[in-house]
C-alpha positions as a Markdown table, in Angstrom:
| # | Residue | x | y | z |
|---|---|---|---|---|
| 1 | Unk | 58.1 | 42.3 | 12.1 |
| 2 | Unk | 59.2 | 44.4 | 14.9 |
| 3 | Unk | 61.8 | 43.4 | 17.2 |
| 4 | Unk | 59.8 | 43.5 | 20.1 |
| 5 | Unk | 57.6 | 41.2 | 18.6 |
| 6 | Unk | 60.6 | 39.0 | 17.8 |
| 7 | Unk | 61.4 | 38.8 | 21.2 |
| 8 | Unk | 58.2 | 37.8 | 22.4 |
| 9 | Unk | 59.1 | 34.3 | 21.7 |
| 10 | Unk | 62.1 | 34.6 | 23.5 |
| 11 | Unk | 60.1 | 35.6 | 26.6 |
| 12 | Unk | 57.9 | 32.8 | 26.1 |
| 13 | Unk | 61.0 | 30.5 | 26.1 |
| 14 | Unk | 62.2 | 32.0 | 29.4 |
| 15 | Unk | 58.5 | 32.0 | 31.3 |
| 16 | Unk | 58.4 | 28.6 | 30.5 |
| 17 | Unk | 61.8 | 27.7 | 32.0 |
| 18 | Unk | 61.2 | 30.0 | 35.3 |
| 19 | Unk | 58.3 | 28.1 | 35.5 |
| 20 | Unk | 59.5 | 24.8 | 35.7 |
| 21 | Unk | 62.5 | 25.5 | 38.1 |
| 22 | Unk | 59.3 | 26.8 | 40.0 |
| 23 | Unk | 57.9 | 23.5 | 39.8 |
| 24 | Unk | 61.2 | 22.0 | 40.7 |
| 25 | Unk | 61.9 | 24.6 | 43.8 |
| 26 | Unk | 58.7 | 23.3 | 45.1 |
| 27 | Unk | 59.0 | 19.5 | 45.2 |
| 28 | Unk | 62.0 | 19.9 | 46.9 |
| 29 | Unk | 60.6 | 22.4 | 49.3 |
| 30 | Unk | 57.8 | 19.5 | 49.9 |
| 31 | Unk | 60.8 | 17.2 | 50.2 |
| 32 | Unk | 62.5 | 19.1 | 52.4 |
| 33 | Unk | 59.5 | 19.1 | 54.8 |
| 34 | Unk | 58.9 | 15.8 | 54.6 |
| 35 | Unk | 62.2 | 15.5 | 55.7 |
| 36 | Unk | 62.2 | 17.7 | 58.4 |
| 37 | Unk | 58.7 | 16.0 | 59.6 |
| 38 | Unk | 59.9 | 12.8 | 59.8 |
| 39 | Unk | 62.8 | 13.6 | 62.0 |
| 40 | Unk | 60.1 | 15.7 | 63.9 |
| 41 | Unk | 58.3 | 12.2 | 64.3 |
| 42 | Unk | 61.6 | 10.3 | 65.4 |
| 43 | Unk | 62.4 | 12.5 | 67.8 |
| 44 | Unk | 59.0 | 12.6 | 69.4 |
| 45 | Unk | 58.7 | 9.2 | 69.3 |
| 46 | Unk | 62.4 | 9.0 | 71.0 |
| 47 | Unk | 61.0 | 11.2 | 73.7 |
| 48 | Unk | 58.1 | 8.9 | 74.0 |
| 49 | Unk | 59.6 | 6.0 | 74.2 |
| 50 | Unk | 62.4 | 7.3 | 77.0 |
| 51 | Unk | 59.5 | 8.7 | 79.0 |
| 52 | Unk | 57.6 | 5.4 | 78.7 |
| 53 | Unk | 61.2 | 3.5 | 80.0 |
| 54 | Unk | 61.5 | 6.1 | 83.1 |
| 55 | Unk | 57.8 | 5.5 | 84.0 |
| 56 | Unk | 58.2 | 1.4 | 83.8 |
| 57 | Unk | 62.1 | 1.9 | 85.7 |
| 58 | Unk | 59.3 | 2.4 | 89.0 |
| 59 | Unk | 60.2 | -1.1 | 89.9 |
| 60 | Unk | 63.1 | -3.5 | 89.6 |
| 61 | Unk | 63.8 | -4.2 | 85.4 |
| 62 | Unk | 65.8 | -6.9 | 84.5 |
| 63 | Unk | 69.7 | -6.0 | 83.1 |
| 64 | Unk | 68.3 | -7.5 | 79.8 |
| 65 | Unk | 65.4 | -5.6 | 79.3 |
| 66 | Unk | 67.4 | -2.5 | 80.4 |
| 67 | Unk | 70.0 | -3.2 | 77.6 |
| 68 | Unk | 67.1 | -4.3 | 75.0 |
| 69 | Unk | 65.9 | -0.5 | 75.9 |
| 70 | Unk | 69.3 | 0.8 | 75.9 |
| 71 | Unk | 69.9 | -0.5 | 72.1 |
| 72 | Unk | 66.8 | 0.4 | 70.4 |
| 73 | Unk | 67.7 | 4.2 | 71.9 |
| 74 | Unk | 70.8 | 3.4 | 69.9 |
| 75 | Unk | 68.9 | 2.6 | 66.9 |
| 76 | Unk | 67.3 | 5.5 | 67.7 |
| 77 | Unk | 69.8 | 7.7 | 67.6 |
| 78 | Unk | 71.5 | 6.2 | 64.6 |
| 79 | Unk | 68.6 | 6.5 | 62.7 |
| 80 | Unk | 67.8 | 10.3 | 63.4 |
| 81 | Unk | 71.3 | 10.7 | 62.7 |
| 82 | Unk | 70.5 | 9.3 | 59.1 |
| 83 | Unk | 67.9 | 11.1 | 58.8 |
| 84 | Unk | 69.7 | 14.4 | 59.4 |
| 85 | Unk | 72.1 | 14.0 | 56.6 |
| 86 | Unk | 69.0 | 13.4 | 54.3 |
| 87 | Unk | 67.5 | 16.5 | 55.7 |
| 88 | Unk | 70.6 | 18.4 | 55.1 |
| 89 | Unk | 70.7 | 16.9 | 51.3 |
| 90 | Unk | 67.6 | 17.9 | 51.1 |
| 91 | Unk | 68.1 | 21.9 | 52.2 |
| 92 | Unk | 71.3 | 22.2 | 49.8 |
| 93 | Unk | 69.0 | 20.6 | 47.2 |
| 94 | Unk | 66.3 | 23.6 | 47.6 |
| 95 | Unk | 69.1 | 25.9 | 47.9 |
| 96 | Unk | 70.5 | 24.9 | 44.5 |
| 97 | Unk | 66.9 | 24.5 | 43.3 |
| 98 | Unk | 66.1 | 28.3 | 44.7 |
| 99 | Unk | 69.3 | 29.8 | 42.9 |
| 100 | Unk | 68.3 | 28.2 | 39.3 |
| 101 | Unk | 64.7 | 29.5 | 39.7 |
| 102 | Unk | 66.1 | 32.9 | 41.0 |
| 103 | Unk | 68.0 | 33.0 | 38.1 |
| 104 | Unk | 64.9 | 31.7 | 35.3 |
| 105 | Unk | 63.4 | 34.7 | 37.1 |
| 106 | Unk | 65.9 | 37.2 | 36.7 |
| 107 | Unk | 66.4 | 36.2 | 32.9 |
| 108 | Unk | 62.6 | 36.4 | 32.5 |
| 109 | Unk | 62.1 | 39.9 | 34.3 |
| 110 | Unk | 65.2 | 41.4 | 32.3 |
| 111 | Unk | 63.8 | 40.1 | 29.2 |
| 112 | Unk | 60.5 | 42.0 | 30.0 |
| 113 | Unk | 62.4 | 44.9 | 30.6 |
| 114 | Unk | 64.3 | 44.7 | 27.4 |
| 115 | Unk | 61.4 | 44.3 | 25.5 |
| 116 | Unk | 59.4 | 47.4 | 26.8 |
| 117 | Unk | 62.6 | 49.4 | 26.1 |
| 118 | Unk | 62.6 | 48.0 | 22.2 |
| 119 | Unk | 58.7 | 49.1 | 22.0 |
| 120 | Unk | 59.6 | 52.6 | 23.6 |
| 121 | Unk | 61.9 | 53.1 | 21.0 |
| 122 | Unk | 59.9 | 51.5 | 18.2 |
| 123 | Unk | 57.3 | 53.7 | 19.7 |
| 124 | Unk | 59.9 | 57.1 | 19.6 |
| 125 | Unk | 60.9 | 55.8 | 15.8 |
| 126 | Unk | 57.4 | 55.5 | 14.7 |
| 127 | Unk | 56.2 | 58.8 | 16.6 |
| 128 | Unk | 59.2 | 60.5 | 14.6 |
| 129 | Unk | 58.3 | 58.7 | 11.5 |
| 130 | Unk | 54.8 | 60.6 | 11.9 |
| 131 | Unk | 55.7 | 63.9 | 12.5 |
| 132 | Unk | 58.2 | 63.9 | 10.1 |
| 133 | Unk | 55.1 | 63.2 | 7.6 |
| 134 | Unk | 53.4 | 65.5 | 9.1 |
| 135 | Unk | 55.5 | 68.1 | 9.0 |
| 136 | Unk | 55.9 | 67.1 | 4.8 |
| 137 | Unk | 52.2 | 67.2 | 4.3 |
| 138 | Unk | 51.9 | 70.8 | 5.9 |
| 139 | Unk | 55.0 | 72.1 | 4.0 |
| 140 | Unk | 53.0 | 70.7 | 1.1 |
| 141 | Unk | 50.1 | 72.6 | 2.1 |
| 142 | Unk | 51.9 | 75.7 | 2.8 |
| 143 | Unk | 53.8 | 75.7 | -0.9 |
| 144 | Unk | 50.3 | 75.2 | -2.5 |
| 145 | Unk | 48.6 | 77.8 | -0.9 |
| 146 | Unk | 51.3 | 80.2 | -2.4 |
């Protein structure tokens, strides 16, 4: 069996493994997003609910109900602020899951590569192996039609 053919399990081996960091790189890219979306969604809902406390502050408000408002900002805030570490977990966890599947694809291409380069030269050997029977059967010829 041919090298090259050899190898083709190899390359098997290694599109299998660049596809599952694939796989991987992707649920963390959807995690990731999800992340991002739900401090997207705090944040608007922040800005809601200070806009909604501005348009009520029209008349008098009671010191309680002011500090009732003034805590759930708080919350909040503490809870985006949560949220933001997870999104930042998230992003290194992408960025780790990026570099393995960069890698899995670097090890797959250079494996293609090394395998075309084995069939060249199994293609040279054989091309030489030919001509040099070639060049036996003529000589052959030649001495017979002396």
């Amino acid at each position: 069996m041919l090298r090259s053919q050899r190898l083709a399990v190899v390359l098997t081996l290694e599109e299998r493994k660049e596809k599952a960091a694939l796989k991987k790189m992707a649920e963390a890219q959807k995690h990731h997003e999800a992340q991002r979306q739900q401090i997207e969604n705090l944040e608007r809902y922040q800005k809601e609910y200070r806009d909604q406390i501005r348009s009520s502050q029209q008349g008098v408000v009671s010191v309680a109900r002011l500090q009732g408002w003034q805590a759930f900002i708080a919350q909040l805030d503490q809870v985006i602020g949560q949220q933001q570490k997870l999104l930042a977990q998230a992003e290194d966890r992408l960025r780790v899951c990026r570099e393995e599947w960069q890698k899995a694809w670097e090890r797959r291409r250079g494996m293609e590569k090394y395998i075309e380069t084995c069939r060249r030269q199994e293609q040279r050997e054989q091309d030489l192996r030919d001509q040099k029977l070639m060049d036996e059967a003529a000589g052959r010829n030649f001495a017979r039609r002396r």
